[in-house]
PDB file with one MODEL, atoms N, CA, C and O in Angstrom:
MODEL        1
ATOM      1  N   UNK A   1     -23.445  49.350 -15.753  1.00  0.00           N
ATOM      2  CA  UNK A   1     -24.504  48.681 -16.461  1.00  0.00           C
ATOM      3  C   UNK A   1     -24.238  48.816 -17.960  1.00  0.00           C
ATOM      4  O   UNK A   1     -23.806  49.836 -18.496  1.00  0.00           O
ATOM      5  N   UNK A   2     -24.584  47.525 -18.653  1.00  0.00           N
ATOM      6  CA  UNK A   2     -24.121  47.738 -20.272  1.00  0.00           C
ATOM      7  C   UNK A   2     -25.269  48.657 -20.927  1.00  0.00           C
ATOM      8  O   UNK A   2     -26.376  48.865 -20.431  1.00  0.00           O
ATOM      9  N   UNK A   3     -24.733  49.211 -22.255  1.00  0.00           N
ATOM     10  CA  UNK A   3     -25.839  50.073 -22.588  1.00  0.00           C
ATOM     11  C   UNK A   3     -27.107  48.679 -23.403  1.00  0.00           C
ATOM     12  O   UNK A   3     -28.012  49.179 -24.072  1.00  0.00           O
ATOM     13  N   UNK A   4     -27.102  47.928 -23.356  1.00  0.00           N
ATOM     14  CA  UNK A   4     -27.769  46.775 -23.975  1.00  0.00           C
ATOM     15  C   UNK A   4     -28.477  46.497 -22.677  1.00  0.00           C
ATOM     16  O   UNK A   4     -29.681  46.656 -22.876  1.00  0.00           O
ATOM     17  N   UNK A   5     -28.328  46.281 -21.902  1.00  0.00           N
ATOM     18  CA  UNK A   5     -29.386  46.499 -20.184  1.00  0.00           C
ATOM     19  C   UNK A   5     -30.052  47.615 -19.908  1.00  0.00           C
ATOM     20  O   UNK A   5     -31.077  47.504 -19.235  1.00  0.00           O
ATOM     21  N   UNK A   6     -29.609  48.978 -20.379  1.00  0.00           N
ATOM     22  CA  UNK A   6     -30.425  50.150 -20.129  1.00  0.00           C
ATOM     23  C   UNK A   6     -31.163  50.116 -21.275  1.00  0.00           C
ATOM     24  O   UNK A   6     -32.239  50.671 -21.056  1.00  0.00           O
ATOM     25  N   UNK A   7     -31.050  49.573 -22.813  1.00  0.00           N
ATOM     26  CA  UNK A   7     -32.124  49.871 -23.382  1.00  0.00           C
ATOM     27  C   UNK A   7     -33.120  48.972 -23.642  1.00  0.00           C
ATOM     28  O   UNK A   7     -34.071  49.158 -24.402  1.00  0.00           O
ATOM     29  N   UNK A   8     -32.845  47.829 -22.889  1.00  0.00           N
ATOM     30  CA  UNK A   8     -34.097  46.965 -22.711  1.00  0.00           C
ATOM     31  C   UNK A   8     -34.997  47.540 -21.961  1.00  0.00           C
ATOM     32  O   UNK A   8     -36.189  47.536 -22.267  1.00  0.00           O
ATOM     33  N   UNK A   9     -34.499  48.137 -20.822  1.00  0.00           N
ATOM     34  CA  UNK A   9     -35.559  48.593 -19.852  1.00  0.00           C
ATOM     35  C   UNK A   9     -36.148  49.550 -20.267  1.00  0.00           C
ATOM     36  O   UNK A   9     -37.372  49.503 -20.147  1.00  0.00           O
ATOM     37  N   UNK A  10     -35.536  50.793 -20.917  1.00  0.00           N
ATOM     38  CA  UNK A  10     -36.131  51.936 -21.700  1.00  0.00           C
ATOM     39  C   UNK A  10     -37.042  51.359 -22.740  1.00  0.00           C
ATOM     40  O   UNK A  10     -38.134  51.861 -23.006  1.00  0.00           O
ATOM     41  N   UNK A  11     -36.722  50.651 -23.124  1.00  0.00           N
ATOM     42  CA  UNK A  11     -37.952  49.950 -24.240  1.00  0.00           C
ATOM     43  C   UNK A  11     -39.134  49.663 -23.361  1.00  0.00           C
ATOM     44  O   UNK A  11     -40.219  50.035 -23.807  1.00  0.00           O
ATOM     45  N   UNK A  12     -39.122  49.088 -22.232  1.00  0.00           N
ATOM     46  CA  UNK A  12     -40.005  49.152 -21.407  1.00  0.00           C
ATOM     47  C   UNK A  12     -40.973  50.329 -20.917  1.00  0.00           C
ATOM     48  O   UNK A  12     -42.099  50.286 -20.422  1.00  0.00           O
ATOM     49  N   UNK A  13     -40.209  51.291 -21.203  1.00  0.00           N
ATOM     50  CA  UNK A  13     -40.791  52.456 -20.782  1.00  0.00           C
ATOM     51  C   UNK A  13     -42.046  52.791 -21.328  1.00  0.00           C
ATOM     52  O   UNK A  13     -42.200  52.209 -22.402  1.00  0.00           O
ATOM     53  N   UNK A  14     -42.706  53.279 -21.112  1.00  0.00           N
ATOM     54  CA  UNK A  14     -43.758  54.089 -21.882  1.00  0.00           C
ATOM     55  C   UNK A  14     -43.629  55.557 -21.965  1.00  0.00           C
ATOM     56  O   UNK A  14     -44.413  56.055 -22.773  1.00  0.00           O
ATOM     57  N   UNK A  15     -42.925  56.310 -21.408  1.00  0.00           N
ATOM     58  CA  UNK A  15     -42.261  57.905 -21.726  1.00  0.00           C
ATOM     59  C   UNK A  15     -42.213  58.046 -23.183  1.00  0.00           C
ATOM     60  O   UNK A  15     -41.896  57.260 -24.076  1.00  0.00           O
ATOM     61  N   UNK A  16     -42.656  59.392 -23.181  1.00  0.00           N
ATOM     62  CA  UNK A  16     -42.482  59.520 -24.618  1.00  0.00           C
ATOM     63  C   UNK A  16     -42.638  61.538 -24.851  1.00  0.00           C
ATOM     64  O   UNK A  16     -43.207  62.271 -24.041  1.00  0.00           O
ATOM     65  N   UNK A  17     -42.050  61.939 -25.977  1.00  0.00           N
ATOM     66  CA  UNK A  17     -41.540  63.387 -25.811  1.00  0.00           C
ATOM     67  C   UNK A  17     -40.836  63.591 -24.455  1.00  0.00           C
ATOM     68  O   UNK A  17     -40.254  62.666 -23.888  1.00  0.00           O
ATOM     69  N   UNK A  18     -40.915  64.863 -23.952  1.00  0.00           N
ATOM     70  CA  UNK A  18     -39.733  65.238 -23.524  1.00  0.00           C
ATOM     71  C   UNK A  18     -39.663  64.639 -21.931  1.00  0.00           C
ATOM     72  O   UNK A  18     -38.615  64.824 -21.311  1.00  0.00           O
ATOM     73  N   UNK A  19     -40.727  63.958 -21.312  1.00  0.00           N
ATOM     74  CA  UNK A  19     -40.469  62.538 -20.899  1.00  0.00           C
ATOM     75  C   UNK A  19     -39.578  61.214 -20.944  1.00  0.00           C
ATOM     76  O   UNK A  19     -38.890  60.792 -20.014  1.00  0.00           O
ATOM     77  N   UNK A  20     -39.739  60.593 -22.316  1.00  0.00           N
ATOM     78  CA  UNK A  20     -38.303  60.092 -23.139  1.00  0.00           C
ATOM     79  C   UNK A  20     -37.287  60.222 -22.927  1.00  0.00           C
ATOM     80  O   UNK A  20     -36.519  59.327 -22.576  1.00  0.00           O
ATOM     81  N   UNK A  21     -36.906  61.877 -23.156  1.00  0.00           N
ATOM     82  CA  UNK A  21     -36.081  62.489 -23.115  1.00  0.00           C
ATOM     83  C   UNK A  21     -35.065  62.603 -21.926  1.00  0.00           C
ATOM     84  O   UNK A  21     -33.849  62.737 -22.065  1.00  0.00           O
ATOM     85  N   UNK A  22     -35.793  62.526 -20.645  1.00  0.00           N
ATOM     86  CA  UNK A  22     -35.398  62.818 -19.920  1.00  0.00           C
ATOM     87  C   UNK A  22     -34.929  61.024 -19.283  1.00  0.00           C
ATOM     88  O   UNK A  22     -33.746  60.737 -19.100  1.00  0.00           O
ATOM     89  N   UNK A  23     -35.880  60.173 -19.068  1.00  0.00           N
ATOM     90  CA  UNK A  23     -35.658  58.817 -18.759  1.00  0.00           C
ATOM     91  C   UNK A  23     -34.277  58.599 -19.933  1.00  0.00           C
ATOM     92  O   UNK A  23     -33.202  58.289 -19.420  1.00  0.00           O
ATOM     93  N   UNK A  24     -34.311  58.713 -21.001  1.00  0.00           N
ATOM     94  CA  UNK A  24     -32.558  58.504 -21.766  1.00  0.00           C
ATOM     95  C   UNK A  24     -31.697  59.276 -21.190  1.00  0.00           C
ATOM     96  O   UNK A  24     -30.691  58.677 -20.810  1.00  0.00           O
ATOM     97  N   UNK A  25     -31.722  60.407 -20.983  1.00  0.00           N
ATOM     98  CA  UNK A  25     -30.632  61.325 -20.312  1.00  0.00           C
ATOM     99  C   UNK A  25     -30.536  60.302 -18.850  1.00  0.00           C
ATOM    100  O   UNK A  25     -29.482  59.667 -18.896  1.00  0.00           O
ATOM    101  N   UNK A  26     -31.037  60.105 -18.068  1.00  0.00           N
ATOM    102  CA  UNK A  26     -31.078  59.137 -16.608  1.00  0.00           C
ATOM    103  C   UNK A  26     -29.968  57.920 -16.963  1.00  0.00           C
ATOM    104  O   UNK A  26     -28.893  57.697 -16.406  1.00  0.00           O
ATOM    105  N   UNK A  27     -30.782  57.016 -18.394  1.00  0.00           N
ATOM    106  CA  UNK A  27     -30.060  55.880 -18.790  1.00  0.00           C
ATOM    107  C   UNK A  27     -28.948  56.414 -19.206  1.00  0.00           C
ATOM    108  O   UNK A  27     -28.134  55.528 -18.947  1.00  0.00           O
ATOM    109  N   UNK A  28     -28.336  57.327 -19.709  1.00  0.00           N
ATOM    110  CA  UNK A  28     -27.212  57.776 -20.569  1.00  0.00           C
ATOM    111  C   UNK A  28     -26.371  58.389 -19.228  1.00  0.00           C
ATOM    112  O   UNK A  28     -25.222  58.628 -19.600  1.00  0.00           O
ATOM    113  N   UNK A  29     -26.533  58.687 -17.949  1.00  0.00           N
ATOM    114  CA  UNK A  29     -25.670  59.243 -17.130  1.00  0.00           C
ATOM    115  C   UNK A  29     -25.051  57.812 -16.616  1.00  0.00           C
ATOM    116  O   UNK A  29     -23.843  57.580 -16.566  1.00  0.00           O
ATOM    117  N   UNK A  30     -25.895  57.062 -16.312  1.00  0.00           N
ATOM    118  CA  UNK A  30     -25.512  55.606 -15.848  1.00  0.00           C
ATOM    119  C   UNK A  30     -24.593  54.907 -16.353  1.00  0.00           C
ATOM    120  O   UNK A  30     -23.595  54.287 -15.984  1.00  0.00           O
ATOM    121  N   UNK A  31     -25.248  55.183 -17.446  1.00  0.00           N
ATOM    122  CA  UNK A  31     -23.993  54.604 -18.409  1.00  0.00           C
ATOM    123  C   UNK A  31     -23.050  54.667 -18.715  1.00  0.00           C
ATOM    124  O   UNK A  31     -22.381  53.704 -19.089  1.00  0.00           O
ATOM    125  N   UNK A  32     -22.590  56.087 -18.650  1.00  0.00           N
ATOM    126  CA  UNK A  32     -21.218  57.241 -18.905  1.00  0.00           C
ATOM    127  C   UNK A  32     -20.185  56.768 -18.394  1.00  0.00           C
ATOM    128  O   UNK A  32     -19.077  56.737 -18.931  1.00  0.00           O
ATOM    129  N   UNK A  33     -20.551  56.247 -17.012  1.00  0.00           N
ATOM    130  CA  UNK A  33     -19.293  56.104 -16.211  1.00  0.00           C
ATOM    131  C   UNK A  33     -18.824  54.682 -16.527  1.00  0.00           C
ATOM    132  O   UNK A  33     -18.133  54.095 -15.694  1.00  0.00           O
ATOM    133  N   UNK A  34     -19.196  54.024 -17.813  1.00  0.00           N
ATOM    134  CA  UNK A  34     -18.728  52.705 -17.462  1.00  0.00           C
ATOM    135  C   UNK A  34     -17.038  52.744 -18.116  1.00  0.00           C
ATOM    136  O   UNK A  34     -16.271  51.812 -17.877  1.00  0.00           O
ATOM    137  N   UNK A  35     -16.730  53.621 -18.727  1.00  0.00           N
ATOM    138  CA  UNK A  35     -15.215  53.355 -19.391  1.00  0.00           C
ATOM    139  C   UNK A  35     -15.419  53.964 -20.829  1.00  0.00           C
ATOM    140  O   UNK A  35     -16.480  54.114 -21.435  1.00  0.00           O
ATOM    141  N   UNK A  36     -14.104  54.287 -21.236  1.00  0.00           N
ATOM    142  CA  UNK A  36     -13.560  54.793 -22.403  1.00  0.00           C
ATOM    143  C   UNK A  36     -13.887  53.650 -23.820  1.00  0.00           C
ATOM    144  O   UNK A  36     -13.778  52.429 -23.934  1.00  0.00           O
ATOM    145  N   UNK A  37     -14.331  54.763 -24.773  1.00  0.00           N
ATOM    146  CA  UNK A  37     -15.101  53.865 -25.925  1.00  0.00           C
ATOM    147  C   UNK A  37     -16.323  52.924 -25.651  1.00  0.00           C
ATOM    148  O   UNK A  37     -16.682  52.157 -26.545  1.00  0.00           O
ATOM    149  N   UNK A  38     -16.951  52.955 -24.488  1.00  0.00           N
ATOM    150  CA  UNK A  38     -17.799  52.407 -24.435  1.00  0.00           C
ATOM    151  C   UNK A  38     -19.294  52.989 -25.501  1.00  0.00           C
ATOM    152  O   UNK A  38     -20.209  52.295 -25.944  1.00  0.00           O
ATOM    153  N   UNK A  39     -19.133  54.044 -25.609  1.00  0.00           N
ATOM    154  CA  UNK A  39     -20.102  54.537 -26.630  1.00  0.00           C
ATOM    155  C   UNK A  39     -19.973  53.864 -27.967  1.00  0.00           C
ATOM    156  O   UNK A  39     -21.020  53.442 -28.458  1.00  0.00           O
ATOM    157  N   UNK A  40     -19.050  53.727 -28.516  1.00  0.00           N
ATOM    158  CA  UNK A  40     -19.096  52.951 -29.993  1.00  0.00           C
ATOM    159  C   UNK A  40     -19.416  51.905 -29.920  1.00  0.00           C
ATOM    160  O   UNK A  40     -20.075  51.376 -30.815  1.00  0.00           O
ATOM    161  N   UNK A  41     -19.020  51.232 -28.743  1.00  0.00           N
ATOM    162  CA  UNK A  41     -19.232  49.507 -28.434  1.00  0.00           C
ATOM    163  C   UNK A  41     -20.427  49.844 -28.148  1.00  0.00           C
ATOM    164  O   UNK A  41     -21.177  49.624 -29.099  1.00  0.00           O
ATOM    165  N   UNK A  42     -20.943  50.286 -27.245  1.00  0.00           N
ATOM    166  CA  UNK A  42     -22.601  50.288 -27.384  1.00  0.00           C
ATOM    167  C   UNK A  42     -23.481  49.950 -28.724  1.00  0.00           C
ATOM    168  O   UNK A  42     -24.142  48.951 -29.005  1.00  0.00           O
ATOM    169  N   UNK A  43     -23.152  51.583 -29.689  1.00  0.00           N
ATOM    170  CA  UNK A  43     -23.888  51.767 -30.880  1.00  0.00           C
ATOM    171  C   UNK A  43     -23.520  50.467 -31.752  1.00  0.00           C
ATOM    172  O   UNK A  43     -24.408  50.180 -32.554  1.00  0.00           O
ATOM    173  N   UNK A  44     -22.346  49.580 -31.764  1.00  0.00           N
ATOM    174  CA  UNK A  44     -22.099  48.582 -32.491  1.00  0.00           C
ATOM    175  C   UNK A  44     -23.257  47.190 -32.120  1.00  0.00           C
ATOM    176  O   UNK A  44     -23.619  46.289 -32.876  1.00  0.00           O
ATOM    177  N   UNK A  45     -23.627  47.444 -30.697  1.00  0.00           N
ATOM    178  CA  UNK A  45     -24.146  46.102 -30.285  1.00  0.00           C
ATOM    179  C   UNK A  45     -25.675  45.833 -30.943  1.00  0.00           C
ATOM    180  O   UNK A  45     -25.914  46.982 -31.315  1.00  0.00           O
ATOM    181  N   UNK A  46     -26.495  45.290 -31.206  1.00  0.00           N
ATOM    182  CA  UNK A  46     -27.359  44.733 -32.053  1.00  0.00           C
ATOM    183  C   UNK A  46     -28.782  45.225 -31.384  1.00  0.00           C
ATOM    184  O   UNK A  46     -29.750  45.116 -32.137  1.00  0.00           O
ATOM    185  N   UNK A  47     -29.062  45.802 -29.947  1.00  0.00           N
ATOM    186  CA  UNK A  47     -30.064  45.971 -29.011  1.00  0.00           C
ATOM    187  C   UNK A  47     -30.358  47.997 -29.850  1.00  0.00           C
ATOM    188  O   UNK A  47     -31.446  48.522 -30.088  1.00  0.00           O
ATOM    189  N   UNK A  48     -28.974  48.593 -30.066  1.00  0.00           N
ATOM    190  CA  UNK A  48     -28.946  50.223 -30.065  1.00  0.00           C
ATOM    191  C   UNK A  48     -29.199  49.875 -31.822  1.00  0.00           C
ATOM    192  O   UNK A  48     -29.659  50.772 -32.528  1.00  0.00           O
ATOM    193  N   UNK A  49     -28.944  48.867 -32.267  1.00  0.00           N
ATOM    194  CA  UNK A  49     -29.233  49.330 -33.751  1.00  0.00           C
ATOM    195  C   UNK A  49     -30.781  48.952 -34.096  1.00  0.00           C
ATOM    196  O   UNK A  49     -31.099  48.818 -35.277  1.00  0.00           O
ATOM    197  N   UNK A  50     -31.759  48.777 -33.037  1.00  0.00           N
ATOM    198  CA  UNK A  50     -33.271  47.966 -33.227  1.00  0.00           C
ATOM    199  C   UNK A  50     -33.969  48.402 -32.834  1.00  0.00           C
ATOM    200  O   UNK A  50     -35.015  47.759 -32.923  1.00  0.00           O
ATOM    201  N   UNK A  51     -34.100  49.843 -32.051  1.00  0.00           N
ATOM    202  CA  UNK A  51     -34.668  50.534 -30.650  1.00  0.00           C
ATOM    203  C   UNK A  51     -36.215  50.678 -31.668  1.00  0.00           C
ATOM    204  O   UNK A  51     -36.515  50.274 -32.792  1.00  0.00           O
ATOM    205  N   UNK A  52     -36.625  51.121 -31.068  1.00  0.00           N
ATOM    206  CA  UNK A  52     -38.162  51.113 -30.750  1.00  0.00           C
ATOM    207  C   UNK A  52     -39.143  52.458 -30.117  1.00  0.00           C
ATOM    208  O   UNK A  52     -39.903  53.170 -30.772  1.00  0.00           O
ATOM    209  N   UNK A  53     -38.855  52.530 -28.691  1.00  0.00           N
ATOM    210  CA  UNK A  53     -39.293  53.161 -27.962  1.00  0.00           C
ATOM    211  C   UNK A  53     -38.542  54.767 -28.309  1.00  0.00           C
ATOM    212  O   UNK A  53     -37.376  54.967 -28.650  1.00  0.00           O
ATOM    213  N   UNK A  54     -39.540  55.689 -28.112  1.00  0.00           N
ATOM    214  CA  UNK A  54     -38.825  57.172 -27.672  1.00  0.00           C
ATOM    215  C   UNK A  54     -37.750  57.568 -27.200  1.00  0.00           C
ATOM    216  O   UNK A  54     -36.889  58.402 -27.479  1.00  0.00           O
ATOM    217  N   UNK A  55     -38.035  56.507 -26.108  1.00  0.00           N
ATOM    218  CA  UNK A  55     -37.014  56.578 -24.596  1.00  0.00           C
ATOM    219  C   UNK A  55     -35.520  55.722 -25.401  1.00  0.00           C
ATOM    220  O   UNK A  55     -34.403  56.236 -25.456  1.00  0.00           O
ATOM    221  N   UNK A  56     -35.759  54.809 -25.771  1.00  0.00           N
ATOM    222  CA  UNK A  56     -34.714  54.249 -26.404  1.00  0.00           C
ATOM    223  C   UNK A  56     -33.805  54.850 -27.242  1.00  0.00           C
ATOM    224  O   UNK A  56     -32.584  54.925 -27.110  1.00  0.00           O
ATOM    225  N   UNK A  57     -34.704  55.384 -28.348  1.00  0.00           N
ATOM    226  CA  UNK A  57     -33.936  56.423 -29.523  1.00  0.00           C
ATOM    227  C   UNK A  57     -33.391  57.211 -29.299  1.00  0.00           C
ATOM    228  O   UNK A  57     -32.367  57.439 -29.944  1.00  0.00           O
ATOM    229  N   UNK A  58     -33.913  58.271 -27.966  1.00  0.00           N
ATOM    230  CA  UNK A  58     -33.118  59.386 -27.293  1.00  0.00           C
ATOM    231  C   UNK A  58     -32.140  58.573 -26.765  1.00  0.00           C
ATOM    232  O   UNK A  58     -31.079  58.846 -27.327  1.00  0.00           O
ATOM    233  N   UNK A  59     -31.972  57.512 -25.769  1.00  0.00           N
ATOM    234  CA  UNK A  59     -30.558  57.226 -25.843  1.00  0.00           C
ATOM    235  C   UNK A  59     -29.411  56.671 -26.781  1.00  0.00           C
ATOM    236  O   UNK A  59     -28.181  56.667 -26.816  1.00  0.00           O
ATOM    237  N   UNK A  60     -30.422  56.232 -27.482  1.00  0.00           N
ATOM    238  CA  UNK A  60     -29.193  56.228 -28.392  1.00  0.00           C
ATOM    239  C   UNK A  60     -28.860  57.026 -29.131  1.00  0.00           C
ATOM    240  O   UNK A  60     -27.749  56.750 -29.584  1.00  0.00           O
ATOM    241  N   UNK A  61     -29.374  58.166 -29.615  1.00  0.00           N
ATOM    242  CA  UNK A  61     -28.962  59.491 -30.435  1.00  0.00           C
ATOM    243  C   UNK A  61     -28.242  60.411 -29.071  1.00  0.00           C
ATOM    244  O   UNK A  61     -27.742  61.482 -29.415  1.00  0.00           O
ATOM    245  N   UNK A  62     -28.158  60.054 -27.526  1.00  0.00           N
ATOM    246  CA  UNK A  62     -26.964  60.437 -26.745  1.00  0.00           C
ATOM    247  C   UNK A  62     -25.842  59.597 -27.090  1.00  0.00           C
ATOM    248  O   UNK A  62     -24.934  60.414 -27.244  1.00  0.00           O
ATOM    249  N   UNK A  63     -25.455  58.655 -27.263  1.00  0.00           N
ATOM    250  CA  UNK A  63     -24.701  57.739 -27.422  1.00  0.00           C
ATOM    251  C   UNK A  63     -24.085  57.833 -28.646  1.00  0.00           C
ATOM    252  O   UNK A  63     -22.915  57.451 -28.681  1.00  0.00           O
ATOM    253  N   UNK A  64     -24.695  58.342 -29.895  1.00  0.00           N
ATOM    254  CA  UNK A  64     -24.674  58.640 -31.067  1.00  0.00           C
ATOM    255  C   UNK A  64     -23.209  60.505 -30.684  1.00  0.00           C
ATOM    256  O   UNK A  64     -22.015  60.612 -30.963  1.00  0.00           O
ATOM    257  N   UNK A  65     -23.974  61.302 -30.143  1.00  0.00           N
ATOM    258  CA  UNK A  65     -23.505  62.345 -29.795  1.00  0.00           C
ATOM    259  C   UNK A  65     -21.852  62.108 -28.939  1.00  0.00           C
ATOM    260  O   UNK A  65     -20.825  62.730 -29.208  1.00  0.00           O
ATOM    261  N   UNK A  66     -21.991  61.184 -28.027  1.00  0.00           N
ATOM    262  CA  UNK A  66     -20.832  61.302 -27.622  1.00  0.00           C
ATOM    263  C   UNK A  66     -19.584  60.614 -27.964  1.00  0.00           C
ATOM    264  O   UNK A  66     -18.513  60.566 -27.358  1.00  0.00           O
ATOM    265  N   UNK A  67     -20.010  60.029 -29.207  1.00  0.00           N
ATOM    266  CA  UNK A  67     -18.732  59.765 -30.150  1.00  0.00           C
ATOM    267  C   UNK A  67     -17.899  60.522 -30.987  1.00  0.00           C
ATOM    268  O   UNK A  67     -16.803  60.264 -31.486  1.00  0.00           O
ATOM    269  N   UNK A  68     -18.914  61.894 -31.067  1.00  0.00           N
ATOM    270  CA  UNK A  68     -18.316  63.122 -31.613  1.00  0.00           C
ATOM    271  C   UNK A  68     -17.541  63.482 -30.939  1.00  0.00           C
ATOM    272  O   UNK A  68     -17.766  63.751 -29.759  1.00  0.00           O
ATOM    273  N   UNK A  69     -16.090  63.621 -31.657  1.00  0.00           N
ATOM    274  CA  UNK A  69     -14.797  64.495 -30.967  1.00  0.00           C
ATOM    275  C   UNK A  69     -14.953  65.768 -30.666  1.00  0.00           C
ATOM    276  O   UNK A  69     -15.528  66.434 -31.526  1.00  0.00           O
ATOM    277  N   UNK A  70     -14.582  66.365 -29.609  1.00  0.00           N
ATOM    278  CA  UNK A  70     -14.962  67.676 -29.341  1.00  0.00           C
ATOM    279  C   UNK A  70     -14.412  68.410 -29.582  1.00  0.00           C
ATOM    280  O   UNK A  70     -13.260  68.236 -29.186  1.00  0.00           O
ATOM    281  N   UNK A  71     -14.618  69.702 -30.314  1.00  0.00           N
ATOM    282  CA  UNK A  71     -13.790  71.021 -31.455  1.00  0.00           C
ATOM    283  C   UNK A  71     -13.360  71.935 -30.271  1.00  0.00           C
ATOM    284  O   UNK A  71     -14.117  72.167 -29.328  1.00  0.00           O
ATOM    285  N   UNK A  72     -12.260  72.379 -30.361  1.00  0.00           N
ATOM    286  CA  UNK A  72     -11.926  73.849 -30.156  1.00  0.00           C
ATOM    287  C   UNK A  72     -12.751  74.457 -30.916  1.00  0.00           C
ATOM    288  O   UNK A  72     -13.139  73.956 -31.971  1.00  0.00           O
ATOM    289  N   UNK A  73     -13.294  76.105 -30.311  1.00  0.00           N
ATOM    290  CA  UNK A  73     -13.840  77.064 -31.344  1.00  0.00           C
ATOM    291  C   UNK A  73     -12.757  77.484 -32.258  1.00  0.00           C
ATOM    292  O   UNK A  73     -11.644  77.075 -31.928  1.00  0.00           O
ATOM    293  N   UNK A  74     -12.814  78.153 -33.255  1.00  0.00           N
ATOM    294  CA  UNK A  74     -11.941  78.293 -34.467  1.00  0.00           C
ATOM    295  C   UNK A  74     -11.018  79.759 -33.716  1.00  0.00           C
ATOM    296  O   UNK A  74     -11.597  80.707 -33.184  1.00  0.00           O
ATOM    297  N   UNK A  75     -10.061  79.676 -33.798  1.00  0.00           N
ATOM    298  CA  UNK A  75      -9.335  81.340 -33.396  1.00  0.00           C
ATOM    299  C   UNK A  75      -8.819  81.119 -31.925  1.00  0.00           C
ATOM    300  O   UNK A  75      -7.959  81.928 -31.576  1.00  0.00           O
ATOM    301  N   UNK A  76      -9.184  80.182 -31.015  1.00  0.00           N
ATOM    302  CA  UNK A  76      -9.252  79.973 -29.615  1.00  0.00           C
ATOM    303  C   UNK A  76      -7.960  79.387 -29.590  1.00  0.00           C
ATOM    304  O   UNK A  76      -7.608  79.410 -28.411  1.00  0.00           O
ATOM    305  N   UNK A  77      -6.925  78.785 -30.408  1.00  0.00           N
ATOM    306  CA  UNK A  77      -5.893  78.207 -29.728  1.00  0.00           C
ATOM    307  C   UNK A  77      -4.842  78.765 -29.058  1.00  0.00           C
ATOM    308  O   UNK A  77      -4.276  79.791 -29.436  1.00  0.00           O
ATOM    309  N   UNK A  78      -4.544  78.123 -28.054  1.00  0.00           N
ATOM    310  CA  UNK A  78      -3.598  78.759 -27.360  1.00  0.00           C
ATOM    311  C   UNK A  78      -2.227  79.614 -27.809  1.00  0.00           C
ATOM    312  O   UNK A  78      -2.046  79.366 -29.001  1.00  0.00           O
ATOM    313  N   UNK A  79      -1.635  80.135 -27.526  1.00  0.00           N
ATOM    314  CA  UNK A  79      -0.659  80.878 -28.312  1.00  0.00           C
ATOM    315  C   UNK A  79       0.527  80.392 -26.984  1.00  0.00           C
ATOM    316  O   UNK A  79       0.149  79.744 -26.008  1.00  0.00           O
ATOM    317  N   UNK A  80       2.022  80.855 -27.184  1.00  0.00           N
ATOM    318  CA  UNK A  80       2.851  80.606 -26.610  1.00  0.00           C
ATOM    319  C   UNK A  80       2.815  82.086 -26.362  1.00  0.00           C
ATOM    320  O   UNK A  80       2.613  83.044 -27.107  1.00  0.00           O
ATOM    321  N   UNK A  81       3.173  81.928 -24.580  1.00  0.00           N
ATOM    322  CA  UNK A  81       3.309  83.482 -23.838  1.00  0.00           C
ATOM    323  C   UNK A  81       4.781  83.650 -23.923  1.00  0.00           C
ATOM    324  O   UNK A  81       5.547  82.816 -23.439  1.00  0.00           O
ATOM    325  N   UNK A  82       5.317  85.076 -24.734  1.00  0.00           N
ATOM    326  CA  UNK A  82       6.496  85.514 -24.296  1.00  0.00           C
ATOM    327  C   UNK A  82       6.751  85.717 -22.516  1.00  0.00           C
ATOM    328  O   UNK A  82       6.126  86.450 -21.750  1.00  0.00           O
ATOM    329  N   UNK A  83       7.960  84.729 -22.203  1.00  0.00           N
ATOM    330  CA  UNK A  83       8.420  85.141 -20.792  1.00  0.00           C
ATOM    331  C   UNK A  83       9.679  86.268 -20.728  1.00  0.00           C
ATOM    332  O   UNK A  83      10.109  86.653 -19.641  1.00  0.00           O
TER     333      UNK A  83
ENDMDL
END
């Protein structure tokens, strides 16, 4: 499902606080699986830049989140094992 179909319907919603919250996390699992970079193409499309609803904003501030590259902690890199 495109993320422009889940946030029409979330706009629909009436959820709101951690209600919201939870109906975006629902829309945002659905969504996950559709393919690689689909998060930027989402946030680019014209529906995630207009939101409205609670429910909406929380998904898109998930959507927002998973464009962030994910860090190693600092000190954690692997080292080469003497054999």
């Amino acid at each position: 499902m495109t993320a422009t179909r889940i946030i029409e319907g979330l706009e629909r919603s009436p959820a709101t606080g951690s209600a919201a919250q939870d109906v975006a996390r629902l829309g945002f699992l659905e969504w996950a699986f559709t393919g690689d970079e689909a998060a930027q193409d989402a946030l680019n499309a014209v529906a995630a830049q207009r939101v409205r609803s609670d429910a909406a904003r929380a998904f898109v501030d998930l959507l927002h989140d998973a464009c962030q590259p994910l860090c190693r902690a600092p000190g954690r890199r692997r080292r080469a094992r003497a054999h």
